[in-house]
OpenMM code with the backbone's topology and positions (N, CA, C; nanometers):
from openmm import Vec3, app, unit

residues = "UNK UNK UNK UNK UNK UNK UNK UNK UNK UNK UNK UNK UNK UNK UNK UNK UNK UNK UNK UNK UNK UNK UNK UNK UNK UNK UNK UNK UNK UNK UNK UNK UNK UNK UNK UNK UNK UNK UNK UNK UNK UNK UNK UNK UNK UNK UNK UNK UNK UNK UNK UNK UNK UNK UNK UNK UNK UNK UNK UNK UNK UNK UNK UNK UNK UNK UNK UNK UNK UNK UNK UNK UNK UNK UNK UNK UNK UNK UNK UNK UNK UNK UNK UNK UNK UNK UNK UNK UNK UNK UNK UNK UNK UNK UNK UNK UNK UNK UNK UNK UNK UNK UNK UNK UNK UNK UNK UNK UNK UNK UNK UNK UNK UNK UNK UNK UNK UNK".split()
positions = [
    Vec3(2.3135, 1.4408, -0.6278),
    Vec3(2.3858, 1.3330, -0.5640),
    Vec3(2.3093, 1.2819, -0.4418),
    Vec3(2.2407, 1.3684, -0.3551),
    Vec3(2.2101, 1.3447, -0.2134),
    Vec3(2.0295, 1.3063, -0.2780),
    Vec3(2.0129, 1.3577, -0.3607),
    Vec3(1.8945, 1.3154, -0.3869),
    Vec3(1.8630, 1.1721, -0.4610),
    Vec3(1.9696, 1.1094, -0.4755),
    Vec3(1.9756, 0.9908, -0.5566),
    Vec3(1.9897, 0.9060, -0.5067),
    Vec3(2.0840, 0.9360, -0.3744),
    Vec3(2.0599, 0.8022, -0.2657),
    Vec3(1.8954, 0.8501, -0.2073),
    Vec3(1.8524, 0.9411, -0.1709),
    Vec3(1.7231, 0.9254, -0.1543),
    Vec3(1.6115, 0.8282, -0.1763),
    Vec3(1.6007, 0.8638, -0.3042),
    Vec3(1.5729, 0.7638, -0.4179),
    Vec3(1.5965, 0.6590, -0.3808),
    Vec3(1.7222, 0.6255, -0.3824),
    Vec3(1.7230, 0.4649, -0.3824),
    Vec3(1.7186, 0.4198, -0.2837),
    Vec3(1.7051, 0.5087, -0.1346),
    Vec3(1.6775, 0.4590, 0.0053),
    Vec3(1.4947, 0.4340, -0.0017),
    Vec3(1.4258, 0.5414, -0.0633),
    Vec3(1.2981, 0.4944, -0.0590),
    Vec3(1.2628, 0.3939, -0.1897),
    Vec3(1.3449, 0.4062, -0.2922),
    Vec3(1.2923, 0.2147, -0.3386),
    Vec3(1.3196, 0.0648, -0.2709),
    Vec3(1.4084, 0.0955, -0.2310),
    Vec3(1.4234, -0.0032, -0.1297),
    Vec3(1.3371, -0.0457, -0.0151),
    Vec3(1.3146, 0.0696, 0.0678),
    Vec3(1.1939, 0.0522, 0.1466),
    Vec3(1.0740, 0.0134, 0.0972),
    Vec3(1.0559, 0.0470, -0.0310),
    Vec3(0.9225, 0.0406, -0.0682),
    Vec3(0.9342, -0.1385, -0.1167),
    Vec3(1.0654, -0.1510, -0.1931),
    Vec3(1.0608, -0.3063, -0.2022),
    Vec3(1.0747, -0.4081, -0.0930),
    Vec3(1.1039, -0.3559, 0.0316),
    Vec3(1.1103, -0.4418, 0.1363),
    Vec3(0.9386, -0.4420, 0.1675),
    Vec3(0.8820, -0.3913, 0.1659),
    Vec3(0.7542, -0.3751, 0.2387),
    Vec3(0.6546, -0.4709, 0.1158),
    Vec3(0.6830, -0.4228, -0.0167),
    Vec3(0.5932, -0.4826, -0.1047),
    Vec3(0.6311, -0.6458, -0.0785),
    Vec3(0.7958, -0.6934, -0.0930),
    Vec3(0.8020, -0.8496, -0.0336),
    Vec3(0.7683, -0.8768, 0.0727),
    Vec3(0.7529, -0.7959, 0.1520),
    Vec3(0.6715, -0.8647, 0.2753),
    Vec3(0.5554, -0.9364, 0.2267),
    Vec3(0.4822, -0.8118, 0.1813),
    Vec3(0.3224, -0.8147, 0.1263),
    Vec3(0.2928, -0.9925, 0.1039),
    Vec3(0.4350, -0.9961, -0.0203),
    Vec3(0.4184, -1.1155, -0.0702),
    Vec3(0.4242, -1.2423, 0.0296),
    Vec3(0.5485, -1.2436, 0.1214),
    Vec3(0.5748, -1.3273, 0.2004),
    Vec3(0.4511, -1.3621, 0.2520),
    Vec3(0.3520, -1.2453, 0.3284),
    Vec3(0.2577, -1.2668, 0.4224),
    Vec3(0.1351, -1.3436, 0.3324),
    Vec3(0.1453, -1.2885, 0.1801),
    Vec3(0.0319, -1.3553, 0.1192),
    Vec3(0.0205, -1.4724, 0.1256),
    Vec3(0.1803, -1.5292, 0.1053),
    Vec3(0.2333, -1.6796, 0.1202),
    Vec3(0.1827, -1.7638, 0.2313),
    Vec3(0.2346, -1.7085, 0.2997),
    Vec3(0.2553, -1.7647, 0.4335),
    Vec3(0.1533, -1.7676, 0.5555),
    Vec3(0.0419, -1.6648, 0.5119),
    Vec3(-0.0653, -1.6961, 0.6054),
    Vec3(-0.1490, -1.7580, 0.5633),
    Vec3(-0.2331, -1.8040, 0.6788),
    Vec3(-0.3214, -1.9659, 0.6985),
    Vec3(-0.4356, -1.9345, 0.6434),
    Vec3(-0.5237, -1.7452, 0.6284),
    Vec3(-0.6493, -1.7834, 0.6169),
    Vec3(-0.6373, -1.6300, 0.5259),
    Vec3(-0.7889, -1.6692, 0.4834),
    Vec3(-0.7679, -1.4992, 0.4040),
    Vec3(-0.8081, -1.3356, 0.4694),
    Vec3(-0.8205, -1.3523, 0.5790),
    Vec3(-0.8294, -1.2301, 0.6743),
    Vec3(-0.6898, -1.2214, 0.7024),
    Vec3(-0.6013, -1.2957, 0.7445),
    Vec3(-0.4197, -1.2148, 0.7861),
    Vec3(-0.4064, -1.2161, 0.6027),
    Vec3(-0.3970, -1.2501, 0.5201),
    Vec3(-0.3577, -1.2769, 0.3972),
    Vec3(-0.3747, -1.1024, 0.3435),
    Vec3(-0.5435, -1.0800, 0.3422),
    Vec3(-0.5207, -0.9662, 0.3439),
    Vec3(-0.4978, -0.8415, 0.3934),
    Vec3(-0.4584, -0.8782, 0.5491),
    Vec3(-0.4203, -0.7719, 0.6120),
    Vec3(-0.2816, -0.7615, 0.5658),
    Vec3(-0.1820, -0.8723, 0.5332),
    Vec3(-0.0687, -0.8557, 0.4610),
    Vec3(-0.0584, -0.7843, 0.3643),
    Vec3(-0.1465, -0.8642, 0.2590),
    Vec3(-0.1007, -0.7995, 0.1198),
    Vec3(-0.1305, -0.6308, 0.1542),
    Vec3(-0.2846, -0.5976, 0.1952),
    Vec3(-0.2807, -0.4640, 0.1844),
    Vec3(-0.2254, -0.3466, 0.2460),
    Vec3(-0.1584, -0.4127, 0.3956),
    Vec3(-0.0710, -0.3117, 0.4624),
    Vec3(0.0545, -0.2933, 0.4099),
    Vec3(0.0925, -0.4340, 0.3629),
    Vec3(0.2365, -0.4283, 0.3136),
    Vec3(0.2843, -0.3263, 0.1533),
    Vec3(0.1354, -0.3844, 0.1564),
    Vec3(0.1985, -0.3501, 0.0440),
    Vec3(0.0984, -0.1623, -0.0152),
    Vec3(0.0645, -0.1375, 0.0846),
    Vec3(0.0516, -0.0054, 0.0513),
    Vec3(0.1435, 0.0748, 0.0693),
    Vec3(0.1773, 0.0323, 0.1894),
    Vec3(0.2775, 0.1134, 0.2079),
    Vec3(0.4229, 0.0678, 0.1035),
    Vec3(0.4275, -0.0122, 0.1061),
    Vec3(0.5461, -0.0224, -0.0520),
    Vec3(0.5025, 0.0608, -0.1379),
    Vec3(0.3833, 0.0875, -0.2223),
    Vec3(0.3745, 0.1459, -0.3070),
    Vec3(0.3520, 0.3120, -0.3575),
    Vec3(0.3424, 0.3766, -0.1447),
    Vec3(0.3759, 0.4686, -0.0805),
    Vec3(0.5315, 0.5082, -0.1171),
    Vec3(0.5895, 0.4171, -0.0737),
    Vec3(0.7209, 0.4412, -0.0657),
    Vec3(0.7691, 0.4611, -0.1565),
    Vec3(0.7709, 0.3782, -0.2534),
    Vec3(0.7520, 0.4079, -0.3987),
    Vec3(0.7741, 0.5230, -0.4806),
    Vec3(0.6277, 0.5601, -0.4741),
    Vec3(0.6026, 0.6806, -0.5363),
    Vec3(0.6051, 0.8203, -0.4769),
    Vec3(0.6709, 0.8221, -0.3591),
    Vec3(0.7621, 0.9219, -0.3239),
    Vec3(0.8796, 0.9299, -0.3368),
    Vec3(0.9192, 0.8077, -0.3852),
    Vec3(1.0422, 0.8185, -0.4579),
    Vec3(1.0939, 0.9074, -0.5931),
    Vec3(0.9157, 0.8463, -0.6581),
    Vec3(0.8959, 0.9124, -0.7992),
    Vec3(0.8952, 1.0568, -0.7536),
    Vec3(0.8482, 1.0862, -0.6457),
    Vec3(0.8356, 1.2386, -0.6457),
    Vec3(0.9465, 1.2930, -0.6178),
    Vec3(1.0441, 1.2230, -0.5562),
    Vec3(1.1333, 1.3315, -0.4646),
    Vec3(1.2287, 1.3338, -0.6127),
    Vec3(1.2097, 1.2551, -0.6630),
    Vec3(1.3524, 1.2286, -0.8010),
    Vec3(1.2745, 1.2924, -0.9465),
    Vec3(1.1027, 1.3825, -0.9129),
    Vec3(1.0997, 1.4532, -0.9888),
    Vec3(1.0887, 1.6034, -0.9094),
    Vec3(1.1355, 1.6974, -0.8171),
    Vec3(1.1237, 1.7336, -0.7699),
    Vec3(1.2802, 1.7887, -0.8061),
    Vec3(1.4070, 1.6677, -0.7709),
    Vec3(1.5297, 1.7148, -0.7766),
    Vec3(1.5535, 1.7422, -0.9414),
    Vec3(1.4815, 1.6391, -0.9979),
    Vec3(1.4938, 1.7029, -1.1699),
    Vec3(1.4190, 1.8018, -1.1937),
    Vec3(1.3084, 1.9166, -1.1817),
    Vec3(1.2688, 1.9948, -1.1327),
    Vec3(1.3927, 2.1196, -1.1244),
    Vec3(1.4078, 2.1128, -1.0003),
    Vec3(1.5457, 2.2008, -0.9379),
    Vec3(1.6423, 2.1997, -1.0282),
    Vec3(1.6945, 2.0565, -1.1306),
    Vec3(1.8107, 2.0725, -1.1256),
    Vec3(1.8079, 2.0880, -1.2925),
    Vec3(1.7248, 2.0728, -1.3832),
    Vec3(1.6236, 2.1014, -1.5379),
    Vec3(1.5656, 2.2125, -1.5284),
    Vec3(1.5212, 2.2498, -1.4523),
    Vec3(1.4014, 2.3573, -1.4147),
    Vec3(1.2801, 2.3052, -1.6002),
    Vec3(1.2518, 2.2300, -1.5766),
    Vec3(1.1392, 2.1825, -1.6912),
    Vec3(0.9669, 2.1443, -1.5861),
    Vec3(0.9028, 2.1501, -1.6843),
    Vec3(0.7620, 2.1916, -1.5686),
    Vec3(0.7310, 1.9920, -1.6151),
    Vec3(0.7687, 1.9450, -1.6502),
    Vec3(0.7077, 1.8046, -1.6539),
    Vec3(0.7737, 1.6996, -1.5840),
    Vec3(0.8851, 1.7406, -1.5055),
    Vec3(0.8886, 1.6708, -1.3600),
    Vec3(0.7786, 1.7332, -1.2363),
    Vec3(0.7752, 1.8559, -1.2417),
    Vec3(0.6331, 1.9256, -1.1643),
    Vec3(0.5281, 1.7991, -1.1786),
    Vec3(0.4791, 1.8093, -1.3023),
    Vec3(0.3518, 1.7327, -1.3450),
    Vec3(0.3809, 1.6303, -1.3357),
    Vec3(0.4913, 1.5303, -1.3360),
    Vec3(0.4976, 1.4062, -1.3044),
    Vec3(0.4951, 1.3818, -1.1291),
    Vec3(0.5630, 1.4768, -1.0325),
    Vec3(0.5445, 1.4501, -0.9343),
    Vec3(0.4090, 1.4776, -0.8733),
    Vec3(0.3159, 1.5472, -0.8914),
    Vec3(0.1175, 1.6168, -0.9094),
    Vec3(0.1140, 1.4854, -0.9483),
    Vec3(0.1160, 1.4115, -1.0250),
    Vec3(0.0471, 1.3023, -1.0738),
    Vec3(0.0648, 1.1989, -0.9859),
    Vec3(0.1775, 1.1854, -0.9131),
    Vec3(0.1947, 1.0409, -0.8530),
    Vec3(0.1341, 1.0429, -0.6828),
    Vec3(0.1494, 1.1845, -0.6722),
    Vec3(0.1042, 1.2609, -0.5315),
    Vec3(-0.0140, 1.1906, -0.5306),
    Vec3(-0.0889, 1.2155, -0.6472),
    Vec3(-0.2774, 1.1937, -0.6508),
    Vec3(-0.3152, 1.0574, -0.6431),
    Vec3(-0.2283, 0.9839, -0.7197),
    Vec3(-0.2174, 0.8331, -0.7413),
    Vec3(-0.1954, 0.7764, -0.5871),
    Vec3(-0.0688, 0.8281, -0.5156),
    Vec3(-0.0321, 0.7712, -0.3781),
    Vec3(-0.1327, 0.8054, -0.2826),
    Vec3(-0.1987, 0.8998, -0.3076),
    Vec3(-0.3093, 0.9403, -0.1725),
    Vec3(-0.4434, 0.8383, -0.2029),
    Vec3(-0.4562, 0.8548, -0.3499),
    Vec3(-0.5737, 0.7434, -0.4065),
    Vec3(-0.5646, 0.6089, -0.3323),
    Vec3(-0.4675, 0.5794, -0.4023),
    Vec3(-0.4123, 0.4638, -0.3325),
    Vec3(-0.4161, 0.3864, -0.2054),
    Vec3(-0.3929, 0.5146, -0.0842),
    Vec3(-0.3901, 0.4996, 0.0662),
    Vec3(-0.5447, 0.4812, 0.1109),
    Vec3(-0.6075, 0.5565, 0.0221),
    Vec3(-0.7770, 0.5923, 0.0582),
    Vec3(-0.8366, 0.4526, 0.0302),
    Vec3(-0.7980, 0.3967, -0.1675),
    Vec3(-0.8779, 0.2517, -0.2017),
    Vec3(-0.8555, 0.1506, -0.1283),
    Vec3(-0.7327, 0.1445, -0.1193),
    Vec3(-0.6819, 0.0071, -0.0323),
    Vec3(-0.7105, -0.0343, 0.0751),
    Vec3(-0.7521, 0.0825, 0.1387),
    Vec3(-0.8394, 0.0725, 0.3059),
    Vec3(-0.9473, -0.0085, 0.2961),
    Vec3(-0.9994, 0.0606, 0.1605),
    Vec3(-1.1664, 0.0680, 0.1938),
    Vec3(-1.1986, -0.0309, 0.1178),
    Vec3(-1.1141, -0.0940, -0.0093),
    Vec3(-1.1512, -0.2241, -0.0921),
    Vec3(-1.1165, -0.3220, 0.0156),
    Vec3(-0.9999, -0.3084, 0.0780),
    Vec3(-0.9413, -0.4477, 0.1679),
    Vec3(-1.0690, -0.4614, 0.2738),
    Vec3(-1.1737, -0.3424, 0.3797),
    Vec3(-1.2672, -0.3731, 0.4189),
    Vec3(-1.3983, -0.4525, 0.3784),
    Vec3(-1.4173, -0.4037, 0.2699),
    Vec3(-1.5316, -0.4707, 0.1802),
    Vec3(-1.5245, -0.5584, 0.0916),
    Vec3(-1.3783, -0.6385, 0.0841),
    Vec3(-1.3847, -0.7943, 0.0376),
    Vec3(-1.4163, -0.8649, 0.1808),
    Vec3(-1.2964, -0.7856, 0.3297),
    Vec3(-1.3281, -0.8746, 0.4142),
    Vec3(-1.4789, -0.9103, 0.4848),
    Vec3(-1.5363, -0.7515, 0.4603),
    Vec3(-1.7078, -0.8042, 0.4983),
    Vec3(-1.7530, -0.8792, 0.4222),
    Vec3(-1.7315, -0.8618, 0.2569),
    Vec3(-1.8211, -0.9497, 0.1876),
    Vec3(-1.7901, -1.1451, 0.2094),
    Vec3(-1.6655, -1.1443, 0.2758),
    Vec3(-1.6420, -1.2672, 0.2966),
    Vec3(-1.6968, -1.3211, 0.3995),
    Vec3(-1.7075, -1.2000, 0.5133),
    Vec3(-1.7710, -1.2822, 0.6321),
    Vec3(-1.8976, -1.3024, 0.5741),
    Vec3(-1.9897, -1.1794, 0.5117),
    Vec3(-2.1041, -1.2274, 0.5172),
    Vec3(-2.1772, -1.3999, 0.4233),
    Vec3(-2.0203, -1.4214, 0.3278),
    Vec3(-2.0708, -1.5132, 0.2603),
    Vec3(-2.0573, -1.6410, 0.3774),
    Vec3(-1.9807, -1.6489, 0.4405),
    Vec3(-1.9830, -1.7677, 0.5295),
    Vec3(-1.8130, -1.7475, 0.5723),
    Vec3(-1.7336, -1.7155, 0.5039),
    Vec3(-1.6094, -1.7519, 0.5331),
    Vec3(-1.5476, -1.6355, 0.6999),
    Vec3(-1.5466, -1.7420, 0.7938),
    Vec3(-1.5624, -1.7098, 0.9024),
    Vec3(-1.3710, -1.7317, 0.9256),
    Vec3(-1.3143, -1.6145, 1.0015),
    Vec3(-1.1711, -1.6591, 1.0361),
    Vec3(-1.1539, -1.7670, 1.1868),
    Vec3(-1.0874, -1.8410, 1.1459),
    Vec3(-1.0718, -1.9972, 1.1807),
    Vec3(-1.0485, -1.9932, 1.3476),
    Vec3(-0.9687, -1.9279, 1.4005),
    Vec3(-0.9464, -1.9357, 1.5259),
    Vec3(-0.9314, -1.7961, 1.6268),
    Vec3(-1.0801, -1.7220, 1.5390),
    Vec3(-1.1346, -1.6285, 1.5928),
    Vec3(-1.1521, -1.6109, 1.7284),
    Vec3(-1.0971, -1.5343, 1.8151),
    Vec3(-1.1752, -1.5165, 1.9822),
    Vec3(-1.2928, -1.4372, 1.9771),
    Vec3(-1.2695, -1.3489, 1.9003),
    Vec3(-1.3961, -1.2017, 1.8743),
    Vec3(-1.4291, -1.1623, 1.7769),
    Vec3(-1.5449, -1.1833, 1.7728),
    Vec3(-1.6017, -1.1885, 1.6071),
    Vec3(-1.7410, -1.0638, 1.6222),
    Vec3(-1.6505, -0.9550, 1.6371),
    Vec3(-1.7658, -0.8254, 1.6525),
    Vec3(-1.8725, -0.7952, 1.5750),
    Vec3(-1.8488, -0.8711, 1.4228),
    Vec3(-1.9187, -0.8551, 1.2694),
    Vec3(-1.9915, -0.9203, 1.3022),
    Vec3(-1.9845, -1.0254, 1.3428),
    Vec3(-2.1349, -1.1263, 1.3650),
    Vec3(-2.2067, -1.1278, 1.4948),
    Vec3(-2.1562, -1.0452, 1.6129),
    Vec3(-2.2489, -0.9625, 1.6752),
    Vec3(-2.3343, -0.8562, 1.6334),
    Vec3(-2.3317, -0.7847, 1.5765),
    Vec3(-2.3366, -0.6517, 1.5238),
    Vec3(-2.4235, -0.7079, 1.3960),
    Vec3(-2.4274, -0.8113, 1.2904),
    Vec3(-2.5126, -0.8184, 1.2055),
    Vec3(-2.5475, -0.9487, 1.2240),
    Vec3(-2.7005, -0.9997, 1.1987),
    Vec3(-2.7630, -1.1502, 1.2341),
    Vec3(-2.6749, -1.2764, 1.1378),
] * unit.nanometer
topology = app.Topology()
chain = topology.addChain("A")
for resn in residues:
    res = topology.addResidue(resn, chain)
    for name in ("N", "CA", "C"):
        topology.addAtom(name, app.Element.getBySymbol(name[0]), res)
């Protein structure tokens, strides 16, 4: 019972954060906030998420005692940490590869990347 509102307290969170994602994709002017949106927002939505998946295989677990809620929650664990690690590091290296192609953010004060490389 207590584990089910769980559940549905962290899908919720996780869907508030992923519509953000979207909102911000929407709604910002250039593609540096665009993807600081999509990828903060929405990592963490998909964080939220899949601790959902875990905690609701965890209570089926306890409450089945069957080993393939175990293995379903191991699986999503690996996926959510993956996840936290790619999203960092892909969302960095579209935004370098953009500066370096030319696409410069518009009403920049400090532009440390183009100090730092010619």
């Amino acid at each position: 019972m207590i584990a089910d509102w769980i559940v549905i307290v962290l899908l919720a969170i996780g869907t508030i954060f992923n519509a953000l994602g979207v909102l911000g994709l929407l709604r910002f002017p250039d593609l540096y906030t665009r993807m600081h949106a999509a990828t903060k927002a929405t990592t963490f939505g998909s964080i939220f998420t899949g601790v959902s998946v875990i905690v609701y295989g965890i209570w089926m677990y306890v409450t089945v005692a069957e080993v393939q809620y175990i293995t379903l929650s191991i699986h999503v664990l690996i996926a959510v940490i993956a996840l936290a690690f790619t999203n960092a590091v892909s969302s960095h290296a579209i935004a370098r590869a953009a500066h370096r192609s030319g696409i410069l953010p518009s009403p920049a004060v400090v532009d440390r990347l183009s100090e730092v490389e010619p």
